[in-house]
VMD Tcl script that draws the C-alpha trace (Angstrom):
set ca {
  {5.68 -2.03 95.07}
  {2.67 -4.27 94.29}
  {0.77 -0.89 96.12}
  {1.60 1.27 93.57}
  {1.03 -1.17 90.61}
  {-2.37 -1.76 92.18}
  {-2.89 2.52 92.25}
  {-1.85 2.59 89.09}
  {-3.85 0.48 87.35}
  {-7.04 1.29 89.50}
  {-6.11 4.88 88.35}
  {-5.87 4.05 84.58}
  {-8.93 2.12 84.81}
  {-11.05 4.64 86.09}
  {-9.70 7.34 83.38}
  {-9.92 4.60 80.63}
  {-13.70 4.27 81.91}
  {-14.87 7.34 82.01}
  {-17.21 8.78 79.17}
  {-17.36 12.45 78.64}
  {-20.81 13.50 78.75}
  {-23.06 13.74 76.36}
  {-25.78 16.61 75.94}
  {-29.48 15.28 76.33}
  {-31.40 14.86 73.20}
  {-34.85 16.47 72.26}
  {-36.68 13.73 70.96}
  {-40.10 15.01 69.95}
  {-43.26 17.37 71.29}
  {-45.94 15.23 72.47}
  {-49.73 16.02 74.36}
  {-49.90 19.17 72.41}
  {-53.10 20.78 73.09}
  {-54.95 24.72 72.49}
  {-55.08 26.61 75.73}
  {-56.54 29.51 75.03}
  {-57.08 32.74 72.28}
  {-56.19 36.00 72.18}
  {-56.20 38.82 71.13}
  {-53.83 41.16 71.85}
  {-51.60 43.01 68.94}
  {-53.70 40.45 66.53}
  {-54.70 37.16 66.87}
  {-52.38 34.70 69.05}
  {-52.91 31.14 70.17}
  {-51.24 29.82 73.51}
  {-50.85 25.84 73.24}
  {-49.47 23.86 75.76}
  {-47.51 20.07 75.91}
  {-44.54 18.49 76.87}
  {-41.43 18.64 75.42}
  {-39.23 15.24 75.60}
  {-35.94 14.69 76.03}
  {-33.26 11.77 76.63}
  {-30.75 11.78 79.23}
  {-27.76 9.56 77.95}
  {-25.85 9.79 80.81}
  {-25.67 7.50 84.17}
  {-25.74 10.87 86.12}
  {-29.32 13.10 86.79}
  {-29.80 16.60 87.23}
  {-31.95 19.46 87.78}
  {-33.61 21.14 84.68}
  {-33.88 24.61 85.48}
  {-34.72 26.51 82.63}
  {-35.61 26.22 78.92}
  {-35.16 29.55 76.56}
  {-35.42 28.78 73.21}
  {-36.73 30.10 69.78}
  {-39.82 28.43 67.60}
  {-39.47 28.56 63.78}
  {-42.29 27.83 61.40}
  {-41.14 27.39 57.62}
  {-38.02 29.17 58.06}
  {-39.58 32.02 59.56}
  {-39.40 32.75 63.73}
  {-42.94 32.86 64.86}
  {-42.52 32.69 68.91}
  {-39.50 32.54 71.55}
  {-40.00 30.53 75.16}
  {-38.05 31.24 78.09}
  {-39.83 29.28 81.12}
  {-38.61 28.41 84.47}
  {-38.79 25.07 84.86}
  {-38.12 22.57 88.14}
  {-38.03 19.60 87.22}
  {-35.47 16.08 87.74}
  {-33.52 14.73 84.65}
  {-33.04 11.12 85.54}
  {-29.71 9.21 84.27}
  {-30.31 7.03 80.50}
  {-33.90 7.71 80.80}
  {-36.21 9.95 79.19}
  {-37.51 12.67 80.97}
  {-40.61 15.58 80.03}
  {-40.87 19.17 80.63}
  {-44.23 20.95 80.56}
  {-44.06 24.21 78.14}
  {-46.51 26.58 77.91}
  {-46.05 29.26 74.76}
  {-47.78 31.61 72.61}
  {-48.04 31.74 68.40}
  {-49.09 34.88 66.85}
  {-51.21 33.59 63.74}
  {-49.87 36.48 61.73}
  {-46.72 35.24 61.87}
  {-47.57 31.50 61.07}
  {-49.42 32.46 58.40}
  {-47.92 35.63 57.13}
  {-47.45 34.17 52.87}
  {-50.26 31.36 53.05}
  {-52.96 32.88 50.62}
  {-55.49 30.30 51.04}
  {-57.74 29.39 48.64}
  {-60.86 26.91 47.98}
  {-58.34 24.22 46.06}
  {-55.65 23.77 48.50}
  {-58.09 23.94 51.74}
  {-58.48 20.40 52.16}
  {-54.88 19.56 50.43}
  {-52.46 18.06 53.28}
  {-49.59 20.10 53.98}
  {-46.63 20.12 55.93}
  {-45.03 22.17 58.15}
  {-41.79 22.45 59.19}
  {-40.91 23.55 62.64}
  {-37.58 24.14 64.54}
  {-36.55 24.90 68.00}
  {-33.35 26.23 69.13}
  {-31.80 27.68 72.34}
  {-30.55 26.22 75.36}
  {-31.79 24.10 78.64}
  {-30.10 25.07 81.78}
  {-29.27 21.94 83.93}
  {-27.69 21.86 87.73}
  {-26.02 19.54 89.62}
  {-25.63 20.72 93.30}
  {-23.93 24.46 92.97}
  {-23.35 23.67 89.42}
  {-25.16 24.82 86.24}
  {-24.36 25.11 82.70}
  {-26.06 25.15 79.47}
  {-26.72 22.70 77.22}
  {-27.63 23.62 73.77}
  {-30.63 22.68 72.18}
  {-31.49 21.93 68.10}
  {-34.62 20.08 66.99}
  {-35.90 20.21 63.16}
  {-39.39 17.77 62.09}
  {-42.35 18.45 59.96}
  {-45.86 18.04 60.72}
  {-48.72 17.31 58.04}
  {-51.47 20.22 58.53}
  {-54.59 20.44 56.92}
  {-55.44 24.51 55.94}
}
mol new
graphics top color blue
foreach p $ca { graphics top sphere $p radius 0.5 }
foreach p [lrange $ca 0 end-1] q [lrange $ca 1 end] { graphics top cylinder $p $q radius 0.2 }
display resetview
């Protein structure tokens, strides 16, 4: 009898214990840096930096993949979908290296610039959102991701 009280309350413990997991956070874009021009179907800009995320949860995994779309005031300027391989540590905070491409027509599609509000700050507001694929052994899933900030620009 004392068994089976022992099993059961080493079973309710370890469901009473348990935390559901929780989807890693995108904390900010940091290192971000011009790669190169170009110039196919206009004027484009690839830039390059790493994208940083928390890991809440005791348990690592895999980052596989990272699709996601890039809006720019509102408007979708770019989408990224890169294959990524790269280790997600448990309650840490972890970086993935993105590479992606702007079209300038598209960033700057309404700004009419003109001689007053060249050196006038202004701020940008960018958004990502899509998904990062994570595994764990034979299992994968997708974890949605959502990120909204503004940066200060000068024209």
């Amino acid at each position: 009898m004392k068994q089976i009280n022992l099993l059961l309350f080493l079973f309710a413990f370890i469901i009473t214990s348990c935390n559901a997991p929780e989807y890693p956070e995108f904390r900010k874009m940091e290192n971000v840096s011009f790669k190169s021009l170009s110039f196919d179907d206009g004027i484009s800009v690839t830039l390059n930096g790493d994208a940083v995320f928390f890991n809440p949860n005791l348990l690592g995994a895999n980052v596989t993949e990272l699709d996601c779309d890039v809006f720019i005031n509102g408007k979708k300027v770019t989408h990224i979908n890169q294959d990524i391989s790269a280790e997600m540590k448990g309650n840490s905070e972890f970086k993935l290296p993105l590479d992606f491409k702007v079209p300038l027509k598209e960033v700057f599609k309404d700004v009419k610039p003109t001689l007053g509000n060249i050196f006038k700050k202004k701020k940008i507001e960018y958004r990502l959102v899509g998904s990062l694929k994570v595994g764990l052994g034979n299992i994968e899933m997708s974890i949605p991701v959502e990120y909204e900030d503004e940066e200060e620009v000068k024209l």
